[in-house]
ZADO-1210 file (C-alpha; in nm, 4 decimals, padded with zeros to 6 digits):
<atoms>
<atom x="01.7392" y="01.8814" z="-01.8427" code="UNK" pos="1"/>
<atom x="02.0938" y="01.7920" z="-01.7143" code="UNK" pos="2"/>
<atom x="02.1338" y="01.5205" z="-01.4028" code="UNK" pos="3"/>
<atom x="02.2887" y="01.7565" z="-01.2088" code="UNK" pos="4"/>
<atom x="01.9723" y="01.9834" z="-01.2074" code="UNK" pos="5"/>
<atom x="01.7278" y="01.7279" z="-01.1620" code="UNK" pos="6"/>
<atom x="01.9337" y="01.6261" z="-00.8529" code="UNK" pos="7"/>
<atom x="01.9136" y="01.9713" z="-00.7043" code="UNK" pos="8"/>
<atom x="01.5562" y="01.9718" z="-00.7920" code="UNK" pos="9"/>
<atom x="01.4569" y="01.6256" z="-00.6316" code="UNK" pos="10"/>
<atom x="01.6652" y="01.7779" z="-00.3328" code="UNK" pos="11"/>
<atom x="01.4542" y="02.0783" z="-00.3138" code="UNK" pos="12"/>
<atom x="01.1537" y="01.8849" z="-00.3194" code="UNK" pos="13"/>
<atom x="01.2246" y="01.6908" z="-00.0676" code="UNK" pos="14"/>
<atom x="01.4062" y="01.9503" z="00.1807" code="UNK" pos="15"/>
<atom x="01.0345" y="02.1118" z="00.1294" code="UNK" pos="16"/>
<atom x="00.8481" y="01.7713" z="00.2201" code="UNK" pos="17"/>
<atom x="01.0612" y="01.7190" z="00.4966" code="UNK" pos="18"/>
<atom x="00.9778" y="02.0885" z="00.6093" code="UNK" pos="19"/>
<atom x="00.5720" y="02.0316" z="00.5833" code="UNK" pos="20"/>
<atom x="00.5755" y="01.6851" z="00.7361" code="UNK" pos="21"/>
<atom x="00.7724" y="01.8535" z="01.0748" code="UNK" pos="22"/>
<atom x="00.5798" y="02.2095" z="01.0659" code="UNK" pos="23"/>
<atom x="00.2635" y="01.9477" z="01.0132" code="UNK" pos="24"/>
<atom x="00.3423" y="01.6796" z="01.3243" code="UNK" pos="25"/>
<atom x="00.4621" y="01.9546" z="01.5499" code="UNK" pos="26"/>
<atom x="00.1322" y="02.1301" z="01.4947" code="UNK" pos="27"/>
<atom x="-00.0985" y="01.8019" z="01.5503" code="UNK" pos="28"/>
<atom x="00.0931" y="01.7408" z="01.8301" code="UNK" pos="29"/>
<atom x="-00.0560" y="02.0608" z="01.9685" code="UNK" pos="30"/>
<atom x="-00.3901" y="02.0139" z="01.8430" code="UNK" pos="31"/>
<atom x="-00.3732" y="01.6632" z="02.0845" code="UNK" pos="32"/>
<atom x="-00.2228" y="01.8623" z="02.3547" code="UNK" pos="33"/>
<atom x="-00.4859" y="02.1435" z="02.3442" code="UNK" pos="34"/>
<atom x="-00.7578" y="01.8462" z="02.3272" code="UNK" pos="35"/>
<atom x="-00.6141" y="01.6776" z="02.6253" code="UNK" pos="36"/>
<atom x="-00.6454" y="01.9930" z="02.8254" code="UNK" pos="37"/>
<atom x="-00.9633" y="02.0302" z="02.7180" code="UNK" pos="38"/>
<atom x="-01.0803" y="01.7339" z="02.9864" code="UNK" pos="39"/>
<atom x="-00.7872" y="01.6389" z="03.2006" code="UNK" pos="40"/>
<atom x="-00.5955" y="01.8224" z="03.4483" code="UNK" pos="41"/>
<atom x="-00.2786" y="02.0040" z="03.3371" code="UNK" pos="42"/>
<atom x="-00.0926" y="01.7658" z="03.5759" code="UNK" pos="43"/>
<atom x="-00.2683" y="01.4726" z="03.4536" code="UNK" pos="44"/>
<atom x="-00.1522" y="01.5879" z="03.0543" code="UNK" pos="45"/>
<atom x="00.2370" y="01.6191" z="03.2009" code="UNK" pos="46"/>
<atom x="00.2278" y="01.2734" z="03.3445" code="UNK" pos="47"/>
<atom x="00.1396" y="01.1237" z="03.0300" code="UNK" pos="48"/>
<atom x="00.3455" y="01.3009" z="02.8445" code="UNK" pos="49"/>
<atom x="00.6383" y="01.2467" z="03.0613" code="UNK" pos="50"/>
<atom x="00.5632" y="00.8921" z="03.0102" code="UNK" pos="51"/>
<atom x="00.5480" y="00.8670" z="02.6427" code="UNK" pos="52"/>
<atom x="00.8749" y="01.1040" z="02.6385" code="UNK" pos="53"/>
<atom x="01.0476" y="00.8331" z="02.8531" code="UNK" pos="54"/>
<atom x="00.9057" y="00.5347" z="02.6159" code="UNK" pos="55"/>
<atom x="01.0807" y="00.7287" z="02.3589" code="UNK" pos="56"/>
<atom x="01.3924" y="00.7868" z="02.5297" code="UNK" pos="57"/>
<atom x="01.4307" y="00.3953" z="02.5997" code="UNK" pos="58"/>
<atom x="01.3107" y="00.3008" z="02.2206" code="UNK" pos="59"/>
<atom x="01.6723" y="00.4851" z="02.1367" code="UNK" pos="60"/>
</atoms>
């Protein structure tokens, strides 16, 4: 098989792993949302959230 297609094919692997790994972390994150509601107020769930957004924010 020629370089050039194993290139596009490594590509297209990964553009598909990328994909999963996002659709898959965006979905767990709502799993822990949905399990956080599950025992704290909606306002206490924002507040932490909020937080850990911010942490994020000054990680950069």
């Amino acid at each position: 098989m020629p370089r050039d297609e194993v290139e596009k094919i490594d590509a297209i692997s990964q553009s598909a792993v990328d994909s999963y790994l996002h659709r898959s972390s965006v979905t767990y994150l709502e799993c822990c949302i949905s399990l956080m509601l599950t025992h704290m107020s909606r306002e206490q769930v924002v507040e932490i959230l909020r937080s850990e957004a911010n942490m994020l924010e000054e990680l950069g």
